[in-house]
C-alpha positions in Angstrom: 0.0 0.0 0.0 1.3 3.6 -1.0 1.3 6.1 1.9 1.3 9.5 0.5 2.3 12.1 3.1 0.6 16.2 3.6 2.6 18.5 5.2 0.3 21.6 6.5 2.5 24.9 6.4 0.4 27.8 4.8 -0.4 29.7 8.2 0.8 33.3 8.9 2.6 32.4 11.9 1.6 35.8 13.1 2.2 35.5 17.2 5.7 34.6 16.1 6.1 38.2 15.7 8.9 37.9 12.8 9.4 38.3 9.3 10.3 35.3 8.4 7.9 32.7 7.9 6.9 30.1 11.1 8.1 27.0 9.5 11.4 28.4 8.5 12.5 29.2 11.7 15.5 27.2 12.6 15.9 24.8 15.4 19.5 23.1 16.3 20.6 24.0 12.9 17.3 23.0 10.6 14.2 24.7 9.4 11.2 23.8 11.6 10.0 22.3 8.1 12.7 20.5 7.5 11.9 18.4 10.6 8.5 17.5 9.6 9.8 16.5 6.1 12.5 14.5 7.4 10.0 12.4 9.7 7.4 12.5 6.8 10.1 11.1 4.4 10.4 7.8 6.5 7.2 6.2 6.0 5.4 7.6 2.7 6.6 6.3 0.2 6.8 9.4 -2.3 7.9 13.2 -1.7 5.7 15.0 0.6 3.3 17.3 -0.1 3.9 20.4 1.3 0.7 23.0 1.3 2.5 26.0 1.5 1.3 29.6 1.8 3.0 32.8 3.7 6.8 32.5 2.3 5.9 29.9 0.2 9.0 30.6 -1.9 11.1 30.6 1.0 10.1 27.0 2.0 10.2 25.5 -2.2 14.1 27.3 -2.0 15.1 25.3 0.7 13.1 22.3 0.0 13.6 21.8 -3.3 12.7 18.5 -5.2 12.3 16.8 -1.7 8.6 17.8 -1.4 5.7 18.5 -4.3 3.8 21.9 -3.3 -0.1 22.7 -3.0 -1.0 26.3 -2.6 -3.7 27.4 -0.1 -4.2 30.8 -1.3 -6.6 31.5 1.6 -6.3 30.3 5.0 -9.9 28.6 5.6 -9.1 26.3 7.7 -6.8 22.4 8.0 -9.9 20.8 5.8 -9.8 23.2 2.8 -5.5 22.8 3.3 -5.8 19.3 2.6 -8.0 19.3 0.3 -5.8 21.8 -2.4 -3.4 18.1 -2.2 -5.9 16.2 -3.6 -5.3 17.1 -7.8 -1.6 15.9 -6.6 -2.4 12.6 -4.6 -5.9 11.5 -5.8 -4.8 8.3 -7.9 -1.3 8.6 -5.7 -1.6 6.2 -2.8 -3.7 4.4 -1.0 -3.4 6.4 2.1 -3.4 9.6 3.1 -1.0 10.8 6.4 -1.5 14.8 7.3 1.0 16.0 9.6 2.0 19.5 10.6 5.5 21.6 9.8 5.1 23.4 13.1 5.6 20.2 15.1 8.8 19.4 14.9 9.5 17.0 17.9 7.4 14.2 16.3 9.8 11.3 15.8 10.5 8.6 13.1 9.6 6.2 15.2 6.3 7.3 16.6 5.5 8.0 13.3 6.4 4.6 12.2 4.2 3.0 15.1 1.2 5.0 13.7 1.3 3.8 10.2 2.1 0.7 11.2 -1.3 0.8 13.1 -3.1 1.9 10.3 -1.6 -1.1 7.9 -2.7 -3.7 10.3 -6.1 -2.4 10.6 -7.2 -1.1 6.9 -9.7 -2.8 5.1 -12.9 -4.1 7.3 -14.2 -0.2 7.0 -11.5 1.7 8.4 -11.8 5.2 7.3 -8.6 6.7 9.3 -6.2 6.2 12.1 -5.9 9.1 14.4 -2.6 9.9 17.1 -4.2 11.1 20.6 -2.6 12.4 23.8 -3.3 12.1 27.1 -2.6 14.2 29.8 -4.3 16.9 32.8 -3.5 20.5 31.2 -5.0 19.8 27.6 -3.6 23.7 26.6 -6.4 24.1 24.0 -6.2 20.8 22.7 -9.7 19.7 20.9 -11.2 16.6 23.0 -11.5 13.2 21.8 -15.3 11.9 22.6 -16.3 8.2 22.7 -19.4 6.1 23.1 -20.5 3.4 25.6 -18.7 1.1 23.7 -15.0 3.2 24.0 -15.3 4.1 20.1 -14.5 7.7 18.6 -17.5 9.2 17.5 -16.3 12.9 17.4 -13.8 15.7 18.2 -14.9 18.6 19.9 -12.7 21.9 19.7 -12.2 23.0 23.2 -14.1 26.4 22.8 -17.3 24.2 21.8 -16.8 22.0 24.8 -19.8 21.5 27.6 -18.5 21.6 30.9 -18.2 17.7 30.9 -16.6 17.4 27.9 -13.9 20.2 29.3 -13.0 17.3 31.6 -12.4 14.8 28.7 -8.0 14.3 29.1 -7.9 12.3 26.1 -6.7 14.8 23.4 -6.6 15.7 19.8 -2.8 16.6 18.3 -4.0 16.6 14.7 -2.6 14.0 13.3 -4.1 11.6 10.9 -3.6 8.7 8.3 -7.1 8.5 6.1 -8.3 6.2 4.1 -7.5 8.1 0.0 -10.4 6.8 -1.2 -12.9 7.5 2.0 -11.1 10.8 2.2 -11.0 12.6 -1.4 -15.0 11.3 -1.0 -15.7 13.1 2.1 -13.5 16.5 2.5 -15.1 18.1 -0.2 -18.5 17.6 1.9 -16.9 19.1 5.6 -19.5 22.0 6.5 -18.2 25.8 7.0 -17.5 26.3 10.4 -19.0 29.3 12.3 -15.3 31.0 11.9 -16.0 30.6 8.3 -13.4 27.7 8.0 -13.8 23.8 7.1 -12.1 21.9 9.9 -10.1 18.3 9.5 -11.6 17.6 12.7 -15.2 17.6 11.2 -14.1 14.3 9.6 -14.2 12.2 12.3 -17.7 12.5 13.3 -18.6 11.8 9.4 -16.5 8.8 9.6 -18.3 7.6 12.6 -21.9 9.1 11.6 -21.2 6.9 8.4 -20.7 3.5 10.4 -16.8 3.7 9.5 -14.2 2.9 11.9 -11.9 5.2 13.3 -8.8 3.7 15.2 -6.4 5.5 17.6 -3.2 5.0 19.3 -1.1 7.4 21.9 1.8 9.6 21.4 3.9 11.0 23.8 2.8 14.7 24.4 6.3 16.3 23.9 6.3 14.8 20.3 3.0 17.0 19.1 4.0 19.6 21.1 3.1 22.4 18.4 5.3 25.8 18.0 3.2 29.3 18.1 5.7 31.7 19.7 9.6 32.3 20.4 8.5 30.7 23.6 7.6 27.5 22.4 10.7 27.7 19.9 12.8 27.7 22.7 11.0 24.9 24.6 11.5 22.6 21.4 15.0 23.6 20.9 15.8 22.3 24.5 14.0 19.3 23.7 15.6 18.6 20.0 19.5 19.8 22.3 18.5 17.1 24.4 18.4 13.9 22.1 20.8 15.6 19.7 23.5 15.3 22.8 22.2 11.4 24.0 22.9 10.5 20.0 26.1 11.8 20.5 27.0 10.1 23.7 25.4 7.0 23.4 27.7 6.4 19.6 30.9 6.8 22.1 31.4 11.0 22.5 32.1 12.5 26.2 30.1 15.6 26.6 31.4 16.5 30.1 28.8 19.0 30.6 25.4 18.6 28.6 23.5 21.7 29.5 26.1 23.9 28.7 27.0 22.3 25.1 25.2 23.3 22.1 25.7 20.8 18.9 23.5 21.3 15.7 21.9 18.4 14.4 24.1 18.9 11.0 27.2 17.7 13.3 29.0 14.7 13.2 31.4 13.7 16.2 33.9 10.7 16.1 34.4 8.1 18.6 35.9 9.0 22.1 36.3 12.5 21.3 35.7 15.1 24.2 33.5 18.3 24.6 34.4 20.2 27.2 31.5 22.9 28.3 30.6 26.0 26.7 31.0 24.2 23.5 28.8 25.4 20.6 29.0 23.5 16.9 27.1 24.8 14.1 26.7 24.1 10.6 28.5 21.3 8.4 31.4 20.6 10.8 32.9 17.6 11.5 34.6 16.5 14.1 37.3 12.8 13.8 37.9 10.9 17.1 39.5 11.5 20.1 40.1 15.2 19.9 39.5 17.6 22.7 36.7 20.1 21.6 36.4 23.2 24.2 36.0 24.6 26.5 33.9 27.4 25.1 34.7 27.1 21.6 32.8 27.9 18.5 33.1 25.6 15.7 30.9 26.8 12.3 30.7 24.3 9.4 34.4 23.0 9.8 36.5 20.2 9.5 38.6 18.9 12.3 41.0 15.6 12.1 41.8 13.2 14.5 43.3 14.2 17.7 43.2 17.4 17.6 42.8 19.9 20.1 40.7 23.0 19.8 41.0 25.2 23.6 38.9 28.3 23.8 38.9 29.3 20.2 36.5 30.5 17.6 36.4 28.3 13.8 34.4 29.6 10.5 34.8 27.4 7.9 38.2 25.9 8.7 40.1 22.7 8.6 42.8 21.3 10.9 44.3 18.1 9.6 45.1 15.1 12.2 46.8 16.4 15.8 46.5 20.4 14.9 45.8 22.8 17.7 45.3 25.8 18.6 44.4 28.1 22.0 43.6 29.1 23.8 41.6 31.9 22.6 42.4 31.6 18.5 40.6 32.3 15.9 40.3 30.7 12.1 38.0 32.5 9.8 37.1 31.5 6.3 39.4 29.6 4.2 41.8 28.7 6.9 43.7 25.3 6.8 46.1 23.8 9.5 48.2 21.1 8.4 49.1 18.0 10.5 50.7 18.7 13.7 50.3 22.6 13.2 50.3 24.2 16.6 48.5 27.7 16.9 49.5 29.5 19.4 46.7 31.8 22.1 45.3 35.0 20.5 46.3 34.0 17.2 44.2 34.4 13.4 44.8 33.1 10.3 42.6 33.5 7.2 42.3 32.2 4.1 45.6 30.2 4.5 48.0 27.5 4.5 50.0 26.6 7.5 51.7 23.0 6.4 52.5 20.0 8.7 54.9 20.5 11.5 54.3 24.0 11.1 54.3 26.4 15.3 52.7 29.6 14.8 53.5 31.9 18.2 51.0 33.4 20.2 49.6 37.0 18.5 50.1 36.6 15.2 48.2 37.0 12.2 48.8 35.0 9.2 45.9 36.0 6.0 46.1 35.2 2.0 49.5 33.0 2.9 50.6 29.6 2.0 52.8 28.2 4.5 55.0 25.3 4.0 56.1 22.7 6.6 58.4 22.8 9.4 58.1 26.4 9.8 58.7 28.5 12.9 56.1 32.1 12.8 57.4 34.0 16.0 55.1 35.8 18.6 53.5 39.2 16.7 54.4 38.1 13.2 51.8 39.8 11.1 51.2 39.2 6.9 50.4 43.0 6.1 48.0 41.5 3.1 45.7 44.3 2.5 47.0 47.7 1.3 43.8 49.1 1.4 42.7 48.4 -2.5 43.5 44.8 -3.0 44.8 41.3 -1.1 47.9 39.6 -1.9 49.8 36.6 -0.6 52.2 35.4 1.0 54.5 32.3 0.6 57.0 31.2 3.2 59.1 28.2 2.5 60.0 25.0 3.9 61.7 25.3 7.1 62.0 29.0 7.1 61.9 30.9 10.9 60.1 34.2 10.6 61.3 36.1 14.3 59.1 37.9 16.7 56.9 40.9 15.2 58.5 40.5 11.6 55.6 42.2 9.5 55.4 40.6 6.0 54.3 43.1 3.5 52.6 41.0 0.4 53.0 39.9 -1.9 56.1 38.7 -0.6 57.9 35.4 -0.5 60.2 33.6 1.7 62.1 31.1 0.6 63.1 27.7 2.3 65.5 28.0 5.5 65.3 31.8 5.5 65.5 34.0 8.6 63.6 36.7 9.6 65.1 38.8 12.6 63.0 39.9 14.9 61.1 43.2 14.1 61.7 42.8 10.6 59.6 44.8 7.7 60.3 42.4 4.9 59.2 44.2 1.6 61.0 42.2 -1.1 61.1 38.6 -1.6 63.9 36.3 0.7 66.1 34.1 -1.2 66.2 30.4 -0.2 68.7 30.2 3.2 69.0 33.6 3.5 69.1 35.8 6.9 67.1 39.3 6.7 66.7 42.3 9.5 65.8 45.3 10.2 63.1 48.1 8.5 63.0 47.6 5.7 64.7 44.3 5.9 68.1 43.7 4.7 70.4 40.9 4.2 73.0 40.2 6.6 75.8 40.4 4.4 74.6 43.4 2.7 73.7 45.4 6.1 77.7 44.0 7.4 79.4 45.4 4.2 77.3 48.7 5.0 78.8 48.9 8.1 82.4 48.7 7.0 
């Protein structure tokens, strides 16, 4: 049986009180929608069907070919929302689940429990399965009323509850798998609601009205819990931090201090590597095994080898090949690349660079638009002056070479292999291969003794 999956994401989103669209909102380093797609994605067995409205082109851009769109061009309500899927999935599937892109917390699994449900009991006159909660503060949830006999026979929103009903703790998330046929027959037939909007909900009652059967299963609360505010963005995020984290420890990574450690979903740690607290990763990084992450670092989409250490530092887009460090407090912006074994000094920046295998870079230094060759020694203060104010250029330092204390390299400049740099040095012209240069501008030795004669 084909399962054909709707994804409702067409509301305004308006107590969000933002300019981006609800759904796009990111949480742990994914759009909210993006989480209801990936669930989705698991048990139907074609894209989703996204029904898309406020920023609609903001969720296709991001989505892409992962999801076929319906647009509701006016919000009137989760039954006329479906129902502008049904040119898309009418001869589609055999099934029909509707989920929602503001609930992000619903898992694989619990959705993978519900279809299952609904496999087991189609046929015999099953018109749809239905997820339900249970649980004493029902925060606005509609109530789930059954007969004599324990079977559904209606939801009732909680503003149209009777006083008994109010004390019905058996809740409605929302979340459905229909029978395609029993469904494309019936939406079209929900009645306007006094709000002036056709409500999913109606269904049930027509299901049961109609002598169809309506099944039901429980779902943890905190998977439909639904997202209206920055409030309730933050309470998912905690929740989403929470069994990112457990992933991570439970596949062999220390987090010493979990409340304090941020990882994005995007993230991928190796084996017996440690975070230490105030660690936050972001992005597309990855991290090999057992390096030391932290404490409070930053790491944005970078790559990070094998034993390597990473002590109170900030990483953009970087890469440090197997057993590089640097800290505490260093920073690699855009572009830069540690070699193996590269040591990086505290309060130290490199950009856009090069600094090959073997290579110790002293504390304060800045090193941007270079290429840097193994075995090199960059003293304490050493500065590439790559920017003259209109354009960048580069600097090459050889094999080898030992560049003193505050030498400023003025680019494009290049230092060949087993050259000298004295300390203070304002190098301006290129360094020959073994050569020994001081002073401002720089000079060669020989040149600067003969001078002195």
């Amino acid at each position: 049986m084909k399962i054909a999956a709707v994804i409702l994401a067409a509301g305004y989103g308006t107590r969000m009180q933002s300019e981006l669209p609800k759904v796009m909102h990111p949480l742990v380093g994914r759009p909210m929608i993006e989480w209801a797609v990936r669930a989705a994605e698991t048990v139907s067995n074609q894209p989703p069907v996204v029904v898309v409205g406020h920023g609609k082109e903001l969720v296709q851009q991001h989505l892409g070919a992962r999801a076929s769109y319906a647009e509701q061009r006016e919000l009137l309500g989760t039954g006329h929302a479906v129902l502008q899927a049904a040119s898309l999935l009418r001869d589609n599937a055999g099934a029909v689940l509707v989920t929602y892109a503001d609930m992000p917390l619903l898992t694989e699994a619990t959705l993978s429990r519900f279809v299952e449900l609904y496999r087991r009991e189609q046929g015999d006159n099953l018109a749809l399965a239905m997820l339900t909660v249970t649980r004493t503060d029902p925060q606005g949830f509609g109530r789930i009323v059954r007969d004599e006999d324990g079977k559904i026979v209606a939801i009732v929103e909680e503003a149209d509850c009777t006083p008994e009903q109010r004390k019905i703790r058996e809740l409605n998330p929302g979340i459905y798998c229909f029978d395609a046929t029993w469904l494309w027959e019936n939406l079209p037939n929900v009645p306007l609601s006094a709000k002036g909007e056709y409500y999913l909900t109606d269904l049930v009652a027509m299901a049961a009205a109609q002598g169809r059967r309506i099944v039901a299963t429980e779902a943890p609360f905190e998977e439909v819990y639904g997202i209206n505010n920055r409030i309730h963005l933050a309470d998912a995020t905690a929740v989403l931090r929470r069994r990112i984290l457990e992933r991570h420890m439970l596949a062999g990574v220390t987090i010493i201090d979990p409340a304090t450690t941020y990882i994005e979903d995007t993230v991928v740690v190796g084996r017996d590597t440690t975070i230490w607290p105030g660690t936050m990763l972001h992005g597309e990084t990855t991290i090999g095994r057992h390096c030391q992450i932290g404490p409070y670092s930053r790491i944005h989409s970078s790559h990070i080898g094998d034993g390597c250490r990473v002590l109170y530092s900030v990483l953009e887009e970087a890469r440090l090949d197997r057993a590089a460090e640097i800290g505490p407090f260093g920073r690699l912006r855009k572009g830069a690349h540690l070699g193996e074994g590269v040591h990086m000094g505290n309060f130290g920046e490199v950009k856009d660079s090069y600094l090959g295998p073997g290579t110790k870079m002293g504390h304060f230094s800045y090193i941007g638009n270079a290429y840097v060759e193994g075995g090199v020694n960059i003293g304490a203060g050493t500065v590439t002056c790559n920017y003259d104010g209109v354009k960048k250029s580069k600097t090459v330092i050889g094999k080898n070479a030992f560049i003193g204390s505050d030498t400023m390299l003025v680019a494009p400049v290049s230092i060949g292999e087993g050259a000298t740099t004295g300390a203070g040095a304002v190098v301006t012209h290129d360094v020959p291969p073994g050569a020994m240069v001081y002073g401002v501008p720089a000079r060669p030795v020989t040149r600067a003794v003969a001078d002195e004669e």
